[in-house]
DSSP file (Angstrom, degrees, kcal/mol; ACC not computed):
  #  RESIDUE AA STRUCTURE BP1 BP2  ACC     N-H-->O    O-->H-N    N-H-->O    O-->H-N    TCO  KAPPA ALPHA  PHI   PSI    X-CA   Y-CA   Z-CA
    1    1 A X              0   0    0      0, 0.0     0, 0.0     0, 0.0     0, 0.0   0.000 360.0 360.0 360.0 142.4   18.9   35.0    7.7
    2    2 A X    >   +     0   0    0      2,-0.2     3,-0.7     1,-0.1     0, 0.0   0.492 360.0  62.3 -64.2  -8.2   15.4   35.1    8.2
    3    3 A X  T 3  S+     0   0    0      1,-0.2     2,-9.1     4,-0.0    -1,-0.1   0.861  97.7  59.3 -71.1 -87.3   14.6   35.3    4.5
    4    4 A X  T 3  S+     0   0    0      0, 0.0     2,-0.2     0, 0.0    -1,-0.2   0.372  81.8 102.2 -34.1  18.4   16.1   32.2    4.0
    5    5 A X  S <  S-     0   0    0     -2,-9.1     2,-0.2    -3,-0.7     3,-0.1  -0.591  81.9-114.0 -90.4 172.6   13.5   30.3    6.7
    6    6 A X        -     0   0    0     -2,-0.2    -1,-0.0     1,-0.1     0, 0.0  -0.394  25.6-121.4 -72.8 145.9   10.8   28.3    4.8
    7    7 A X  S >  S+     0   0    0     -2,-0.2     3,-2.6     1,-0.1    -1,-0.1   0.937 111.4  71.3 -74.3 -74.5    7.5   30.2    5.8
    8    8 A X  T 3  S+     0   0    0      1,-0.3    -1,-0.1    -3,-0.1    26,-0.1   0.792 101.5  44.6  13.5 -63.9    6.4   26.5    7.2
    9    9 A X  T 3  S+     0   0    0     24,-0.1    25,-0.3     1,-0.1     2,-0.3  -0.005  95.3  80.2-114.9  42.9    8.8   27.1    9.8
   10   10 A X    <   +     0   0    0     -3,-2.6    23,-0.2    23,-0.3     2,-0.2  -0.947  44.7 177.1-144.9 116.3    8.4   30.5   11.0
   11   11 A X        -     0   0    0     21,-1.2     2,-0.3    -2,-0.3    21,-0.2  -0.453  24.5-136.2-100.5 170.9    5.8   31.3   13.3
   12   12 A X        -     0   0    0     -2,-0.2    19,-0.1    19,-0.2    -2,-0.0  -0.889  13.2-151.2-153.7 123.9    5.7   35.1   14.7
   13   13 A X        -     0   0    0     17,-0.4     2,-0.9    -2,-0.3    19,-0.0  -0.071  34.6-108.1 -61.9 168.0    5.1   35.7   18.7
   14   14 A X  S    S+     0   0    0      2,-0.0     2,-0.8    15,-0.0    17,-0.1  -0.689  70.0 153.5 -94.8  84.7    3.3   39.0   19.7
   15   15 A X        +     0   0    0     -2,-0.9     2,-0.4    15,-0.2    15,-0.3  -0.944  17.1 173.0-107.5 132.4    7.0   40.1   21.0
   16   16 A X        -     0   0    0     -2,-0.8     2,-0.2    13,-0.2    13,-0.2  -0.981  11.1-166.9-143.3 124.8    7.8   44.0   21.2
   17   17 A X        +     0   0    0     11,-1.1     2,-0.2    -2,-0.4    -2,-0.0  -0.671  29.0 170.9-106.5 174.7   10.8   45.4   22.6
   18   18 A X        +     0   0    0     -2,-0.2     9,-0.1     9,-0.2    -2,-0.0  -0.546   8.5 178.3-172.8 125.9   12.4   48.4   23.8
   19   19 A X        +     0   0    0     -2,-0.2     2,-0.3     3,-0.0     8,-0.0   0.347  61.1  52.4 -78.5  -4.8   15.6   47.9   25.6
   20   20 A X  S    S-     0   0    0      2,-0.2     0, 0.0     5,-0.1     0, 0.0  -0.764  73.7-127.3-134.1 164.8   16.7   51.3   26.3
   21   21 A X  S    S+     0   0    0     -2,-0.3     2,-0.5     3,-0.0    -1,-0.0  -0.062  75.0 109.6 -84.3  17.5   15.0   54.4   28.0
   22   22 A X    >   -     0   0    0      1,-0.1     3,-0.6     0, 0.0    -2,-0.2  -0.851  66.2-143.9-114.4 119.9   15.7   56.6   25.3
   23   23 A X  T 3  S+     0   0    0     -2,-0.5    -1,-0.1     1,-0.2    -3,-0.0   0.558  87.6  79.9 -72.7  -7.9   12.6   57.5   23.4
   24   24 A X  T 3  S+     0   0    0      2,-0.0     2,-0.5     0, 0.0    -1,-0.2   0.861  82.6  79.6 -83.5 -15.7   14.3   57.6   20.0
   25   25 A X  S <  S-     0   0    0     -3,-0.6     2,-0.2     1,-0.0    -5,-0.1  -0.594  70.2-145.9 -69.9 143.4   14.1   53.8   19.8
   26   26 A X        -     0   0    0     -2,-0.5    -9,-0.1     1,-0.1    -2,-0.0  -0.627  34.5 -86.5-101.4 158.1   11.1   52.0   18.8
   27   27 A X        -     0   0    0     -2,-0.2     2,-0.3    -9,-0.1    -9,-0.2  -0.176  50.1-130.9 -66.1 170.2    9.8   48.2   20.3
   28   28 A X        -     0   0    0     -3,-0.1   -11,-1.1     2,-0.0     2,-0.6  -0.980  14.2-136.1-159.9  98.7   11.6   46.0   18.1
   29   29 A X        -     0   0    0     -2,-0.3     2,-0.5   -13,-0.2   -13,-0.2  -0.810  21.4-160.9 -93.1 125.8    9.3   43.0   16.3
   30   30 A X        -     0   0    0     -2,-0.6     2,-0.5   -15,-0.3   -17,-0.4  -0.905  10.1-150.1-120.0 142.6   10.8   39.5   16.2
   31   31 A X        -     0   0    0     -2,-0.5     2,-0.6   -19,-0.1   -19,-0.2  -0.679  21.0-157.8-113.4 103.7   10.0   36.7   14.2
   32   32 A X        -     0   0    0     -2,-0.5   -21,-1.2   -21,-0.2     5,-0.4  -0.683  22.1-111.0 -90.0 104.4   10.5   33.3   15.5
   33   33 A X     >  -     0   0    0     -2,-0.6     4,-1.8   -23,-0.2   -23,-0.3  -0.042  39.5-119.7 -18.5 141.9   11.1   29.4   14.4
   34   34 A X  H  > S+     0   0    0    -25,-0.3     4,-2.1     2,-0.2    -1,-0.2   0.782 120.0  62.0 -53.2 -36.1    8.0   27.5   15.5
   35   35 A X  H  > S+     0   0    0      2,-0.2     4,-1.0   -26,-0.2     3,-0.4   0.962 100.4  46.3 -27.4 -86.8   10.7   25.8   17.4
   36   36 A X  H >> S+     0   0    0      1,-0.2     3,-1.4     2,-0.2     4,-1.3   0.889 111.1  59.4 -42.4 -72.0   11.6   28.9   19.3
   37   37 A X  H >X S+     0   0    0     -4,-1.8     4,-1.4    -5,-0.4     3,-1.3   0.727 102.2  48.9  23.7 -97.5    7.8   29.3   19.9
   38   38 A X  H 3X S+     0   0    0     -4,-2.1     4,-0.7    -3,-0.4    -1,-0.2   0.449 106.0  58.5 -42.7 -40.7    7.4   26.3   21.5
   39   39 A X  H <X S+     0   0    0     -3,-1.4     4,-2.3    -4,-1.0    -1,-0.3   0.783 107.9  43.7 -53.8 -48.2   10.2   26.7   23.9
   40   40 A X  H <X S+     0   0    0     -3,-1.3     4,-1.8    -4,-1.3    -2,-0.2   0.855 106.9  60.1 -84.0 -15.5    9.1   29.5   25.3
   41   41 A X  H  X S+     0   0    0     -4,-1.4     4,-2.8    -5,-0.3     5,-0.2   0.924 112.2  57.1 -57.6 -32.8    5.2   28.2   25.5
   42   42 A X  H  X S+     0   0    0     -4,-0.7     4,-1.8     1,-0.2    -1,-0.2   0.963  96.4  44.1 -25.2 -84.4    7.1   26.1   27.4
   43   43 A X  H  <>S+     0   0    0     -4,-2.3     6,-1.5     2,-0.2     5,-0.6   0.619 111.7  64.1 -78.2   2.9    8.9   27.8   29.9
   44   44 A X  H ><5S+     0   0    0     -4,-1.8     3,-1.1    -5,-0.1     4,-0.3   0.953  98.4  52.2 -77.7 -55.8    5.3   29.7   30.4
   45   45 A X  H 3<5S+     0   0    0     -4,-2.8    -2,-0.2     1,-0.3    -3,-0.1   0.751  95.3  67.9 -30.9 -36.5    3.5   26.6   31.5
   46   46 A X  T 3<5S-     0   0    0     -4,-1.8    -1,-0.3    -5,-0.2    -2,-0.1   0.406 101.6-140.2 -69.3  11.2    6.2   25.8   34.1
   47   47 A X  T < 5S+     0   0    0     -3,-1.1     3,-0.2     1,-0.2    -2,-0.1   0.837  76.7 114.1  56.2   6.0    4.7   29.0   35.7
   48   48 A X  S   <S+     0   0    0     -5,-0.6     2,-0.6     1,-0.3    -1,-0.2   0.923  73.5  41.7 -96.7 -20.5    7.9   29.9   36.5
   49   49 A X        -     0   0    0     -6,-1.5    -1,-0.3    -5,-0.2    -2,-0.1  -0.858  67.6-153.5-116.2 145.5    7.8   33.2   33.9
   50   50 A X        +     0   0    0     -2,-0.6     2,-0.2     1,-0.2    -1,-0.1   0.517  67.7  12.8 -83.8   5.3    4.8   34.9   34.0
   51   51 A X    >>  -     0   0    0      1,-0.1     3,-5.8    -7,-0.0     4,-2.3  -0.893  69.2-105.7 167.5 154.7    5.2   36.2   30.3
   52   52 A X  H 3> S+     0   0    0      1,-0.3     4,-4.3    -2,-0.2     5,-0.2   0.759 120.0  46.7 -59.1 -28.6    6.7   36.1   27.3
   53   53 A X  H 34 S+     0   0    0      2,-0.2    -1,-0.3     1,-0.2    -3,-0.1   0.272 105.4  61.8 -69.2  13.1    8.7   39.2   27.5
   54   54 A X  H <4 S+     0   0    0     -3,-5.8    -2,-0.2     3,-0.1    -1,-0.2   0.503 108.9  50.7-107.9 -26.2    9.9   37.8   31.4
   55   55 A X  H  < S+     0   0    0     -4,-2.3     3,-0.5     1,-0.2    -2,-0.2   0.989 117.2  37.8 -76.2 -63.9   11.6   34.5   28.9
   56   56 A X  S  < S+     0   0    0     -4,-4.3     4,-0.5     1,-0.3    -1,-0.2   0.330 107.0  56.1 -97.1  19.0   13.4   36.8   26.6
   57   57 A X  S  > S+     0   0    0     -5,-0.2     4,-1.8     2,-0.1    -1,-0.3   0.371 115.1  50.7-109.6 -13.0   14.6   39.6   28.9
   58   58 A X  T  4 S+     0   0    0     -3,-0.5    -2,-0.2     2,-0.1     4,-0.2   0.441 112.0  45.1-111.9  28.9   16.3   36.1   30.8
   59   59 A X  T  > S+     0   0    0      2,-0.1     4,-1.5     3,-0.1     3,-0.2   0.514 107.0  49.5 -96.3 -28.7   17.7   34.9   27.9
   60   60 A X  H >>>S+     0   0    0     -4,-0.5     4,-1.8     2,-0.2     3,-1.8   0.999 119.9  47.4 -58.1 -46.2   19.1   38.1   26.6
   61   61 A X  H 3<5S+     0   0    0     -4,-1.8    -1,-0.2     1,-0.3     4,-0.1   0.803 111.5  47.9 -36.1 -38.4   20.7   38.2   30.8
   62   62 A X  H 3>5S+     0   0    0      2,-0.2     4,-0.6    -4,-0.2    -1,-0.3   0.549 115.0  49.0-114.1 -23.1   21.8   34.7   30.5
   63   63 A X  H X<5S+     0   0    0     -3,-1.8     3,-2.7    -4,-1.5     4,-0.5   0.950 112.7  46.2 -45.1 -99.8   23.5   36.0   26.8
   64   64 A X  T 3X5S+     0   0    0     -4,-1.8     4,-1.6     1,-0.3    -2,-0.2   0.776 109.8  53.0 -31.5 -29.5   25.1   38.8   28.3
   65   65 A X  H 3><S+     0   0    0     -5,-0.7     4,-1.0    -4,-0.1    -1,-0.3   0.908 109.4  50.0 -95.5  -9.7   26.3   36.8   31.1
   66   66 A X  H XX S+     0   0    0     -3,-2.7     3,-2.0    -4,-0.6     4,-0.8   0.991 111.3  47.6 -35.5 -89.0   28.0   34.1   28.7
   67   67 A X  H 3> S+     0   0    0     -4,-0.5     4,-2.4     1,-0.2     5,-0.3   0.682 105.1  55.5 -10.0 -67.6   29.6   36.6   26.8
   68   68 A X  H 3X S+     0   0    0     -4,-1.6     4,-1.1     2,-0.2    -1,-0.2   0.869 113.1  49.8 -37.5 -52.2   31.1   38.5   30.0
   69   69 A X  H <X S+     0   0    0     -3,-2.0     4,-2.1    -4,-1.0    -1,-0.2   0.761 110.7  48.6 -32.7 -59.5   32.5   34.8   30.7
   70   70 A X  H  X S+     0   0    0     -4,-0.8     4,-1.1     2,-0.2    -2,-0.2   0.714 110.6  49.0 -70.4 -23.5   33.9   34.5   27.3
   71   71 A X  H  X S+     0   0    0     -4,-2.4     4,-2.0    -5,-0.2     5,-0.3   0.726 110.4  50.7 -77.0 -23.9   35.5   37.7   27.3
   72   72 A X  H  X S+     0   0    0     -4,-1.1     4,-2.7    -5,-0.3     3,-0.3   0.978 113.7  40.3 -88.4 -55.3   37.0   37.2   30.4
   73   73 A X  H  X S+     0   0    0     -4,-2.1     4,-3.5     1,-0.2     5,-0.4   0.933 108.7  67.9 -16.0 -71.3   38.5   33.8   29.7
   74   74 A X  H  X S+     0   0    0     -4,-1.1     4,-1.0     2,-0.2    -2,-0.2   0.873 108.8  31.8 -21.7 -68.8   39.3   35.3   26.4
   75   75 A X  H >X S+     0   0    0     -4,-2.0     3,-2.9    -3,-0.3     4,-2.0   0.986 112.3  65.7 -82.5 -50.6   41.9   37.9   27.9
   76   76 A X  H >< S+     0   0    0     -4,-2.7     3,-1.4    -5,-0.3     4,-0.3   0.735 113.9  36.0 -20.9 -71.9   42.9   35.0   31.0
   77   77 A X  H 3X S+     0   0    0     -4,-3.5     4,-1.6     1,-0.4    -1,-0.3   0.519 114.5  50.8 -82.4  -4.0   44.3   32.9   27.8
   78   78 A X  H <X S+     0   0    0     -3,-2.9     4,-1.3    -4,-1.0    -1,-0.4   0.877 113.2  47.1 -88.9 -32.7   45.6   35.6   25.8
   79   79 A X  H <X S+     0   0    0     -4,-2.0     4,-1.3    -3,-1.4    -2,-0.2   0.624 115.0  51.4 -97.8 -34.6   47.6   36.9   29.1
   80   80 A X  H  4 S+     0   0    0     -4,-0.3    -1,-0.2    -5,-0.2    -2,-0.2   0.843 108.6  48.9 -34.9 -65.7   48.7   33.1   29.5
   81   81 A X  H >X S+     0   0    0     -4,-1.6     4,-2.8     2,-0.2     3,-0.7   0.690 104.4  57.1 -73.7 -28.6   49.9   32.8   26.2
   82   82 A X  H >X S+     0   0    0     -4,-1.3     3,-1.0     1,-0.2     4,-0.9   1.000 112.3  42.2 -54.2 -81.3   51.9   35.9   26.4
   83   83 A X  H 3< S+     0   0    0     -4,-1.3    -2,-0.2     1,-0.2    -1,-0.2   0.505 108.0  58.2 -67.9   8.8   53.8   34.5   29.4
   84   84 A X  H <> S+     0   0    0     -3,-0.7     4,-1.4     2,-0.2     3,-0.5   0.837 113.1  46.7 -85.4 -33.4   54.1   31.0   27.8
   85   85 A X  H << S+     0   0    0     -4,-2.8     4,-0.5    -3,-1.0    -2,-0.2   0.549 105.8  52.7 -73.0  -4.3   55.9   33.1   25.1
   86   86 A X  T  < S+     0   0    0     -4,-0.9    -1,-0.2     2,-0.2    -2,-0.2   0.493 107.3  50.8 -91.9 -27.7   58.0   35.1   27.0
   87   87 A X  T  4>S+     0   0    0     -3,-0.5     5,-7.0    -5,-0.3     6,-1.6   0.656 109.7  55.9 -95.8 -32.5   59.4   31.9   28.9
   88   88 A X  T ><5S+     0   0    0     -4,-1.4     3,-2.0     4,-0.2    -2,-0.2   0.984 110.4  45.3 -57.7 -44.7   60.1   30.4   25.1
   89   89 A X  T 3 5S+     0   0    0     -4,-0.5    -1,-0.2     1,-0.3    -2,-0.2   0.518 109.5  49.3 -97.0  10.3   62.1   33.5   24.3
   90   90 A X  T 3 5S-     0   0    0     -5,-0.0    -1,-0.3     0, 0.0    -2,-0.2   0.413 118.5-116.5-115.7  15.6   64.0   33.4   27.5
   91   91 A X  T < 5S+     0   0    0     -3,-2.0    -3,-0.2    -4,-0.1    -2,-0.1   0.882  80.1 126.5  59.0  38.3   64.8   29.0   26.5
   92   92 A X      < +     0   0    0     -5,-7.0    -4,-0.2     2,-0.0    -1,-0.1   0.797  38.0 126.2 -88.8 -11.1   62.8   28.1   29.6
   93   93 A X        -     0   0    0     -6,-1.6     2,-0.3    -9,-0.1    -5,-0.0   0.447  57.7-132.7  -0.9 163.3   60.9   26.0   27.2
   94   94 A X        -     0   0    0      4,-0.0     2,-1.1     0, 0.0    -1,-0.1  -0.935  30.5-105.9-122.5 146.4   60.3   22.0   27.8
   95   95 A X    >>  -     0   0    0     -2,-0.3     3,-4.1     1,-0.1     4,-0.9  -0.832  26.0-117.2 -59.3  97.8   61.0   19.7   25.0
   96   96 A X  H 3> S+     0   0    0     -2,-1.1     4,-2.0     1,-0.4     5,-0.2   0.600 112.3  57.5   1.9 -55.6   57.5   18.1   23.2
   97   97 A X  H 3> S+     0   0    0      2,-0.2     4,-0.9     1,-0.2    -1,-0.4   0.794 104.0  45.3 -77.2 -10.4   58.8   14.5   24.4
   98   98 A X  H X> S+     0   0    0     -3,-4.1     4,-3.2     1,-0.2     3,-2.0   0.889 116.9  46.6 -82.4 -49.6   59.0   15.1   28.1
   99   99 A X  H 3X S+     0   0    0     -4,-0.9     4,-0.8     1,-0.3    -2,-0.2   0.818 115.2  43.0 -71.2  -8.9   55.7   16.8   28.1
  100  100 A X  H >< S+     0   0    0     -4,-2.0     3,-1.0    -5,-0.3     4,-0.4   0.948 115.1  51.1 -65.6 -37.6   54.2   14.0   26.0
  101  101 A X  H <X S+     0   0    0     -3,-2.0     4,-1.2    -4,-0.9    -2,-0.2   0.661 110.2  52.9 -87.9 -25.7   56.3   11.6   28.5
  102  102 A X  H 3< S+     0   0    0     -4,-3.2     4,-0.4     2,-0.2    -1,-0.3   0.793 112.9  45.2 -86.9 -22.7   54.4   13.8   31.6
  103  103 A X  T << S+     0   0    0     -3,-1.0     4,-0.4    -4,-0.8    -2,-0.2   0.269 105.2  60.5-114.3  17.8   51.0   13.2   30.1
  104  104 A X  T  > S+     0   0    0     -4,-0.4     4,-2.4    -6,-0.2    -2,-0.2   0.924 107.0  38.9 -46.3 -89.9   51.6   10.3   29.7
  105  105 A X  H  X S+     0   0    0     -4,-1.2     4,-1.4     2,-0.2    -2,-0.1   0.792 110.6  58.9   2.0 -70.0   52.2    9.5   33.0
  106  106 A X  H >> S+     0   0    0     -4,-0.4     3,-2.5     2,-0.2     4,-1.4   0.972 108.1  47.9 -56.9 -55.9   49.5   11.6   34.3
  107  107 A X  H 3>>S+     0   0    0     -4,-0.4     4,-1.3     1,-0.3     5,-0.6   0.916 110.5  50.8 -56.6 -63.9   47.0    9.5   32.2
  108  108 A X  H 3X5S+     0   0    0     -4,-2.4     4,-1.2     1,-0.2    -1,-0.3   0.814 111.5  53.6 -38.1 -38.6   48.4    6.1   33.4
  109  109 A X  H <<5S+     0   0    0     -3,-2.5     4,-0.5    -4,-1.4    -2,-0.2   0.859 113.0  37.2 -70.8 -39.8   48.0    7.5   36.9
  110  110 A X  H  <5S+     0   0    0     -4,-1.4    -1,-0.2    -3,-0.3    -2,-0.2   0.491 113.2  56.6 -85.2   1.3   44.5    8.4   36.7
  111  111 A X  H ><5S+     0   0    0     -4,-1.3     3,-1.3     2,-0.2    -1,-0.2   0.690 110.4  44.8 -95.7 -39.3   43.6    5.5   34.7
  112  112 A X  T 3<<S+     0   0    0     -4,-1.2    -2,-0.2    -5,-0.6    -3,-0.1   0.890 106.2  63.4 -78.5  -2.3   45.1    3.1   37.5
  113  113 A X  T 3  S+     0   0    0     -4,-0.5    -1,-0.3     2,-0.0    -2,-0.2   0.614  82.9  96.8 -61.9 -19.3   43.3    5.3   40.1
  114  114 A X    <         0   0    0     -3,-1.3    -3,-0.0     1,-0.1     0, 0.0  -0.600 360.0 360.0 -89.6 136.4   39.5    4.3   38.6
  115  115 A X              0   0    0     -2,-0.1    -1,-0.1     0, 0.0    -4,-0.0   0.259 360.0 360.0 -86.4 360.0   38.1    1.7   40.4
């Protein structure tokens, strides 16, 4: 929580948002580590954003496109695990020592592949 920063270690950017097109929100001020600061003074000097609101509207993207990633993964392995369980309850199962005994193997294989 942001109470809980040391004043020391809280710098505050001129940052104002509004995200939405909807007049009933108001800009949004946020209060930043000196850290966080620094980073983005940062990525202004590289010229490559021309301001500070052009750094945080690509980190919120680059947030949103994580997420999307994770969610999507997220269902992949839930969708996995469903058919891993489905193959349990029908005894197509393997026994724990061949598949130790199969990556095993594999590991030995790739190890004696490395130059």
């Amino acid at each position: 929580m942001l109470a809980d920063i040391e004043a020391e270690h809280v710098s505050c950017l001129p940052i104002r948002f509004c995200f939405s097109h909807r007049a009933s929100l108001k800009p949004m001020t946020i209060t930043l580590k000196s850290e966080q600061e620094k980073f983005i003074q940062e990525k202004l000097k590289t010229g490559k954003y021309k301001t500070v609101d052009a750094v945080i509207i690509e980190a919120f993207r680059l947030l949103e496109q994580r997420d999307k990633h994770y969610e999507k993964w997220l269902e992949e392995t839930r969708k996995k695990v469903a058919v891993g369980l489905e193959q349990l309850n029908r005894g197509e199962g393997i026994e724990g020592e061949i598949v130790i005994n199969r990556f095993k193997e594999k590991l030995r294989a790739l190890r004696e592949a490395q130059p």
